[in-house]
N, C-alpha and C positions, 0 to 999 in steps of 0.2 A: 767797353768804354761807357761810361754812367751820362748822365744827361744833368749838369745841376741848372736847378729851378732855386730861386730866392721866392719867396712868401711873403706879403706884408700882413695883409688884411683880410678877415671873415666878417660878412654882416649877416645876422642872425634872427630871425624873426621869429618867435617863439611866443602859442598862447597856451593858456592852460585849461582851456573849452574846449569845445565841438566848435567849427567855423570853417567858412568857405576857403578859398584861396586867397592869399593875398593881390591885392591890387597890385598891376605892373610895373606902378611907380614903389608898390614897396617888395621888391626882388628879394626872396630868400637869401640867397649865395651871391654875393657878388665880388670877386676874389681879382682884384689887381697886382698881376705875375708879371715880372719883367723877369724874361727869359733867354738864354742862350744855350745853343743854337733856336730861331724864333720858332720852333716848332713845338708845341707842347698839344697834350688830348688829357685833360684833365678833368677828374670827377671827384665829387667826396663820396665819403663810406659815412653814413652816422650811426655809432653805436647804443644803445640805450643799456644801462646798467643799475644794476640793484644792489646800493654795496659795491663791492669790487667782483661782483656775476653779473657775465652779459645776460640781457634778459632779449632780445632782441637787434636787431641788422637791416640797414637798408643801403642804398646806395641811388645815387643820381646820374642821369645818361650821361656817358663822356663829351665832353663837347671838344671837337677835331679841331687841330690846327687853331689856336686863338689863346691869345696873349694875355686878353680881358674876359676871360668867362664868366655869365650871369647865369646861375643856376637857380631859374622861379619855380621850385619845386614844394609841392607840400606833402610833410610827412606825418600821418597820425599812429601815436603809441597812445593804448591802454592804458593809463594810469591812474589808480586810486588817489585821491587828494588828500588822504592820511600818508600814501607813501612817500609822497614828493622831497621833502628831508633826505629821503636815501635814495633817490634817484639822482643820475646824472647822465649827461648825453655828450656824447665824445664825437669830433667831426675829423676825419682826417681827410686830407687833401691830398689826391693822391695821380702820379702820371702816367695813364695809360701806355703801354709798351708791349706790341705786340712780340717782340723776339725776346726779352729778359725780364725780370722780374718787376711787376711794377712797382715805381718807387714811392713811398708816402713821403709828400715834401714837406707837410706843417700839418698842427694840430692844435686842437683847443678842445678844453674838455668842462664845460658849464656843467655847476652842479655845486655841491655841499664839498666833494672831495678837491674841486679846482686849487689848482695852487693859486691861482693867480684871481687876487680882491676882487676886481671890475669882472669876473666871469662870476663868482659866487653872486656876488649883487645884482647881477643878472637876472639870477635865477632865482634871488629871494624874490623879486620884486613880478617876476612871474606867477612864483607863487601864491603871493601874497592881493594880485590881481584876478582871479578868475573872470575868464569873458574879453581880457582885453591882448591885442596884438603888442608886445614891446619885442624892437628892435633897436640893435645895438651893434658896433664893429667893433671887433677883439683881433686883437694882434696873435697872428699865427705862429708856435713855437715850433720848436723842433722834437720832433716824435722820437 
């Protein structure tokens, strides 16, 4: 028996520099999951891809039991500022499960290849800023 999770929202804080952590008021991940049964341990995976090759993998500590998880994590990838155009970075959302397969419940994939407008402009406007934090909440699909 599966566990389903509905998904609304990812907010995303993405720079295109070297820089510290973000401030607490401005949270990486912060993912509002209304769930049944109320049990969920949920983390993301973030892919980083070059084209359609992963070029890189991270992922963020599960947070146990909790309905609203804020995941203030920061990730840094290598990336040249010529390659930015064919980078993208995919985030899945996914339910920790220690007896069956963990399940990815949503996803968003910012980048040039995004299907979805508001992810691509995203990430022009990332790019097109070096130096500065933009943050943004994208509605989470289905993987």
């Amino acid at each position: 028996m599966g566990v389903g999770l509905t998904l609304r929202d990812l907010r995303c804080l993405l720079s295109h520099s070297k820089g510290g952590p973000p401030s607490p008021e401005e949270d990486c991940c912060a993912i509002p999951i209304p769930v049944f049964p109320p049990t969920a341990d949920p983390y993301v995976k973030v892919n980083l891809f070059y084209g359609r090759r992963r070029m890189a993998k991270k992922k963020t500590h599960v947070k146990k039991c909790t309905l609203n998880p804020v995941f203030n994590e920061l990730f840094t990838f290598e990336i040249r500022a010529e390659s930015l155009r064919d980078v993208s970075l995919e985030f899945l959302v996914v339910n920790f499960d220690r007896t069956t397969k963990n399940e990815v419940v949503g996803s968003i994939l910012l980048g040039q290849l995004s299907p979805n407008a508001s992810c691509v402009q995203h990430w022009r406007e990332v790019s097109e800023n070096p130096k500065r934090q933009i943050a943004k909440w994208h509605t989470l699909g289905e993987y």
